[in-house]
C-alpha positions, -999 to 999 in steps of 0.1 A, spaced: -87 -240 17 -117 -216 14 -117 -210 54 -84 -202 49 -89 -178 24 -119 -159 41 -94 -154 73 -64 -141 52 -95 -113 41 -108 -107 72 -79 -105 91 -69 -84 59 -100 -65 53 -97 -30 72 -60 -27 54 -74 -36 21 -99 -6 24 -79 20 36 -53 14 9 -83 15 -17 -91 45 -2 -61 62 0 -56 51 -37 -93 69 -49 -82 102 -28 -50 106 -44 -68 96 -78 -89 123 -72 -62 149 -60 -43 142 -97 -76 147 -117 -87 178 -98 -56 193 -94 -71 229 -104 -102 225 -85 -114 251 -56 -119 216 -38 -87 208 -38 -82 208 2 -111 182 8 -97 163 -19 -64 160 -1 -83 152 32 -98 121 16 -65 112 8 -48 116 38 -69 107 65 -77 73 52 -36 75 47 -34 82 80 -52 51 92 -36 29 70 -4 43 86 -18 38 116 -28 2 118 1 -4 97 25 6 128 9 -12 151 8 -44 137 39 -41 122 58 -26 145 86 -51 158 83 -43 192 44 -53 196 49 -86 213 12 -87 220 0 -90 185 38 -110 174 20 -142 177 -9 -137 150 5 -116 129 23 -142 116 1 -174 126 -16 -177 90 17 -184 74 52 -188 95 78 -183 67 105 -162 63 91 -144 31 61 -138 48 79 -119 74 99 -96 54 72 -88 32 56 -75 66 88 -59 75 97 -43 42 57 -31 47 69 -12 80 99 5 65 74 14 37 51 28 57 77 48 79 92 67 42 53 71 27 43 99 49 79 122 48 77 115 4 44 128 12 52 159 21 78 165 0 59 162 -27 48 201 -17 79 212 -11 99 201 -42 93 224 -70 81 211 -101 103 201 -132 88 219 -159 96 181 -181 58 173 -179 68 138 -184 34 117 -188 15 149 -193 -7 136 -216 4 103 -218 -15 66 -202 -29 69 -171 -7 50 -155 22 78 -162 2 107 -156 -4 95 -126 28 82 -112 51 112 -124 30 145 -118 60 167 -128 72 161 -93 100 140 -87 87 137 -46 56 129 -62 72 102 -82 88 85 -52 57 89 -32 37 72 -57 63 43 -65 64 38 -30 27 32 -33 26 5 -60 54 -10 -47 31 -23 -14 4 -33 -38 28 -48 -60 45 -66 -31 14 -74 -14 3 -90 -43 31 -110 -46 32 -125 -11 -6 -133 -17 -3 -153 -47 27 -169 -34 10 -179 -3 -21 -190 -20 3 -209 -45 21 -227 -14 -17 -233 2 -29 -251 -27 -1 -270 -37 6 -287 -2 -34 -293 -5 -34 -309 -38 -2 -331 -28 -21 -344 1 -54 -351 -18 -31 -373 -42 
């Protein structure tokens, strides 16, 4: 089980940093947003974006026969594989929302303005911005999922072995 685990993060690992990454930047874009810095803030948040995107495409790409085979060695199933896919169509819209976001004008609501973090930092008075960000969570959220489910259907056809 263990080795098992350590290959899903290494084969995982470059992914999980950029994402982290690309999260922190556009942290730090939101809580500097009237900072002189402003332009290197958005370059930490899109060129770690832009490698995620990157190695994103070409592992998920459908067309990439060459890495077909491992991509979905670890775990065969059909969930598996349209989490991965849905990930690709995810990564295709994340880029466009992104620019959007500069040229959709803002709503004047302020909606989160001084509300959780968790608000303030998915709706920015941007609606772009809102759809860039959901887009976001929802690969952590569905990455999580597929992980846990996974992990779930690793242990449990472990444990019924062991009995």
């Amino acid at each position: 089980m263990l080795g098992w685990v350590k290959y899903i993060i290494f084969s995982h690992w470059l992914q999980f940093a950029l994402l982290a990454t690309t999260w922190l930047g556009g942290y730090v874009i939101h809580a500097h947003v009237h900072s002189p810095l402003l332009v290197l803030y958005y370059a930490g948040h899109i060129f770690p974006a832009c490698a995620f995107f990157g190695v994103g495409m070409y592992y998920l790409h459908p067309g990439n026969k060459e890495v077909a085979a491992r991509l979905h060695s670890a775990d065969p199933n059909d969930t598996t594989k349209a989490v991965h896919r849905i990930f690709f169509h995810l990564l295709r819209l994340l880029p466009i929302t992104g620019a959007i976001t500069f040229f959709v004008p803002d709503s004047g609501f302020e909606f989160g303005a001084d509300g959780s973090f968790w608000t303030n930092h998915l709706y920015n008075d941007n609606f772009a911005h809102m759809v860039h960000a959901s887009l976001f969570y929802l690969i952590l959220l569905l990455g999580s999922f597929n992980l846990v489910r996974v992990m779930n259907k690793r242990f449990n056809g472990k444990l019924k072995k062991s009995l």
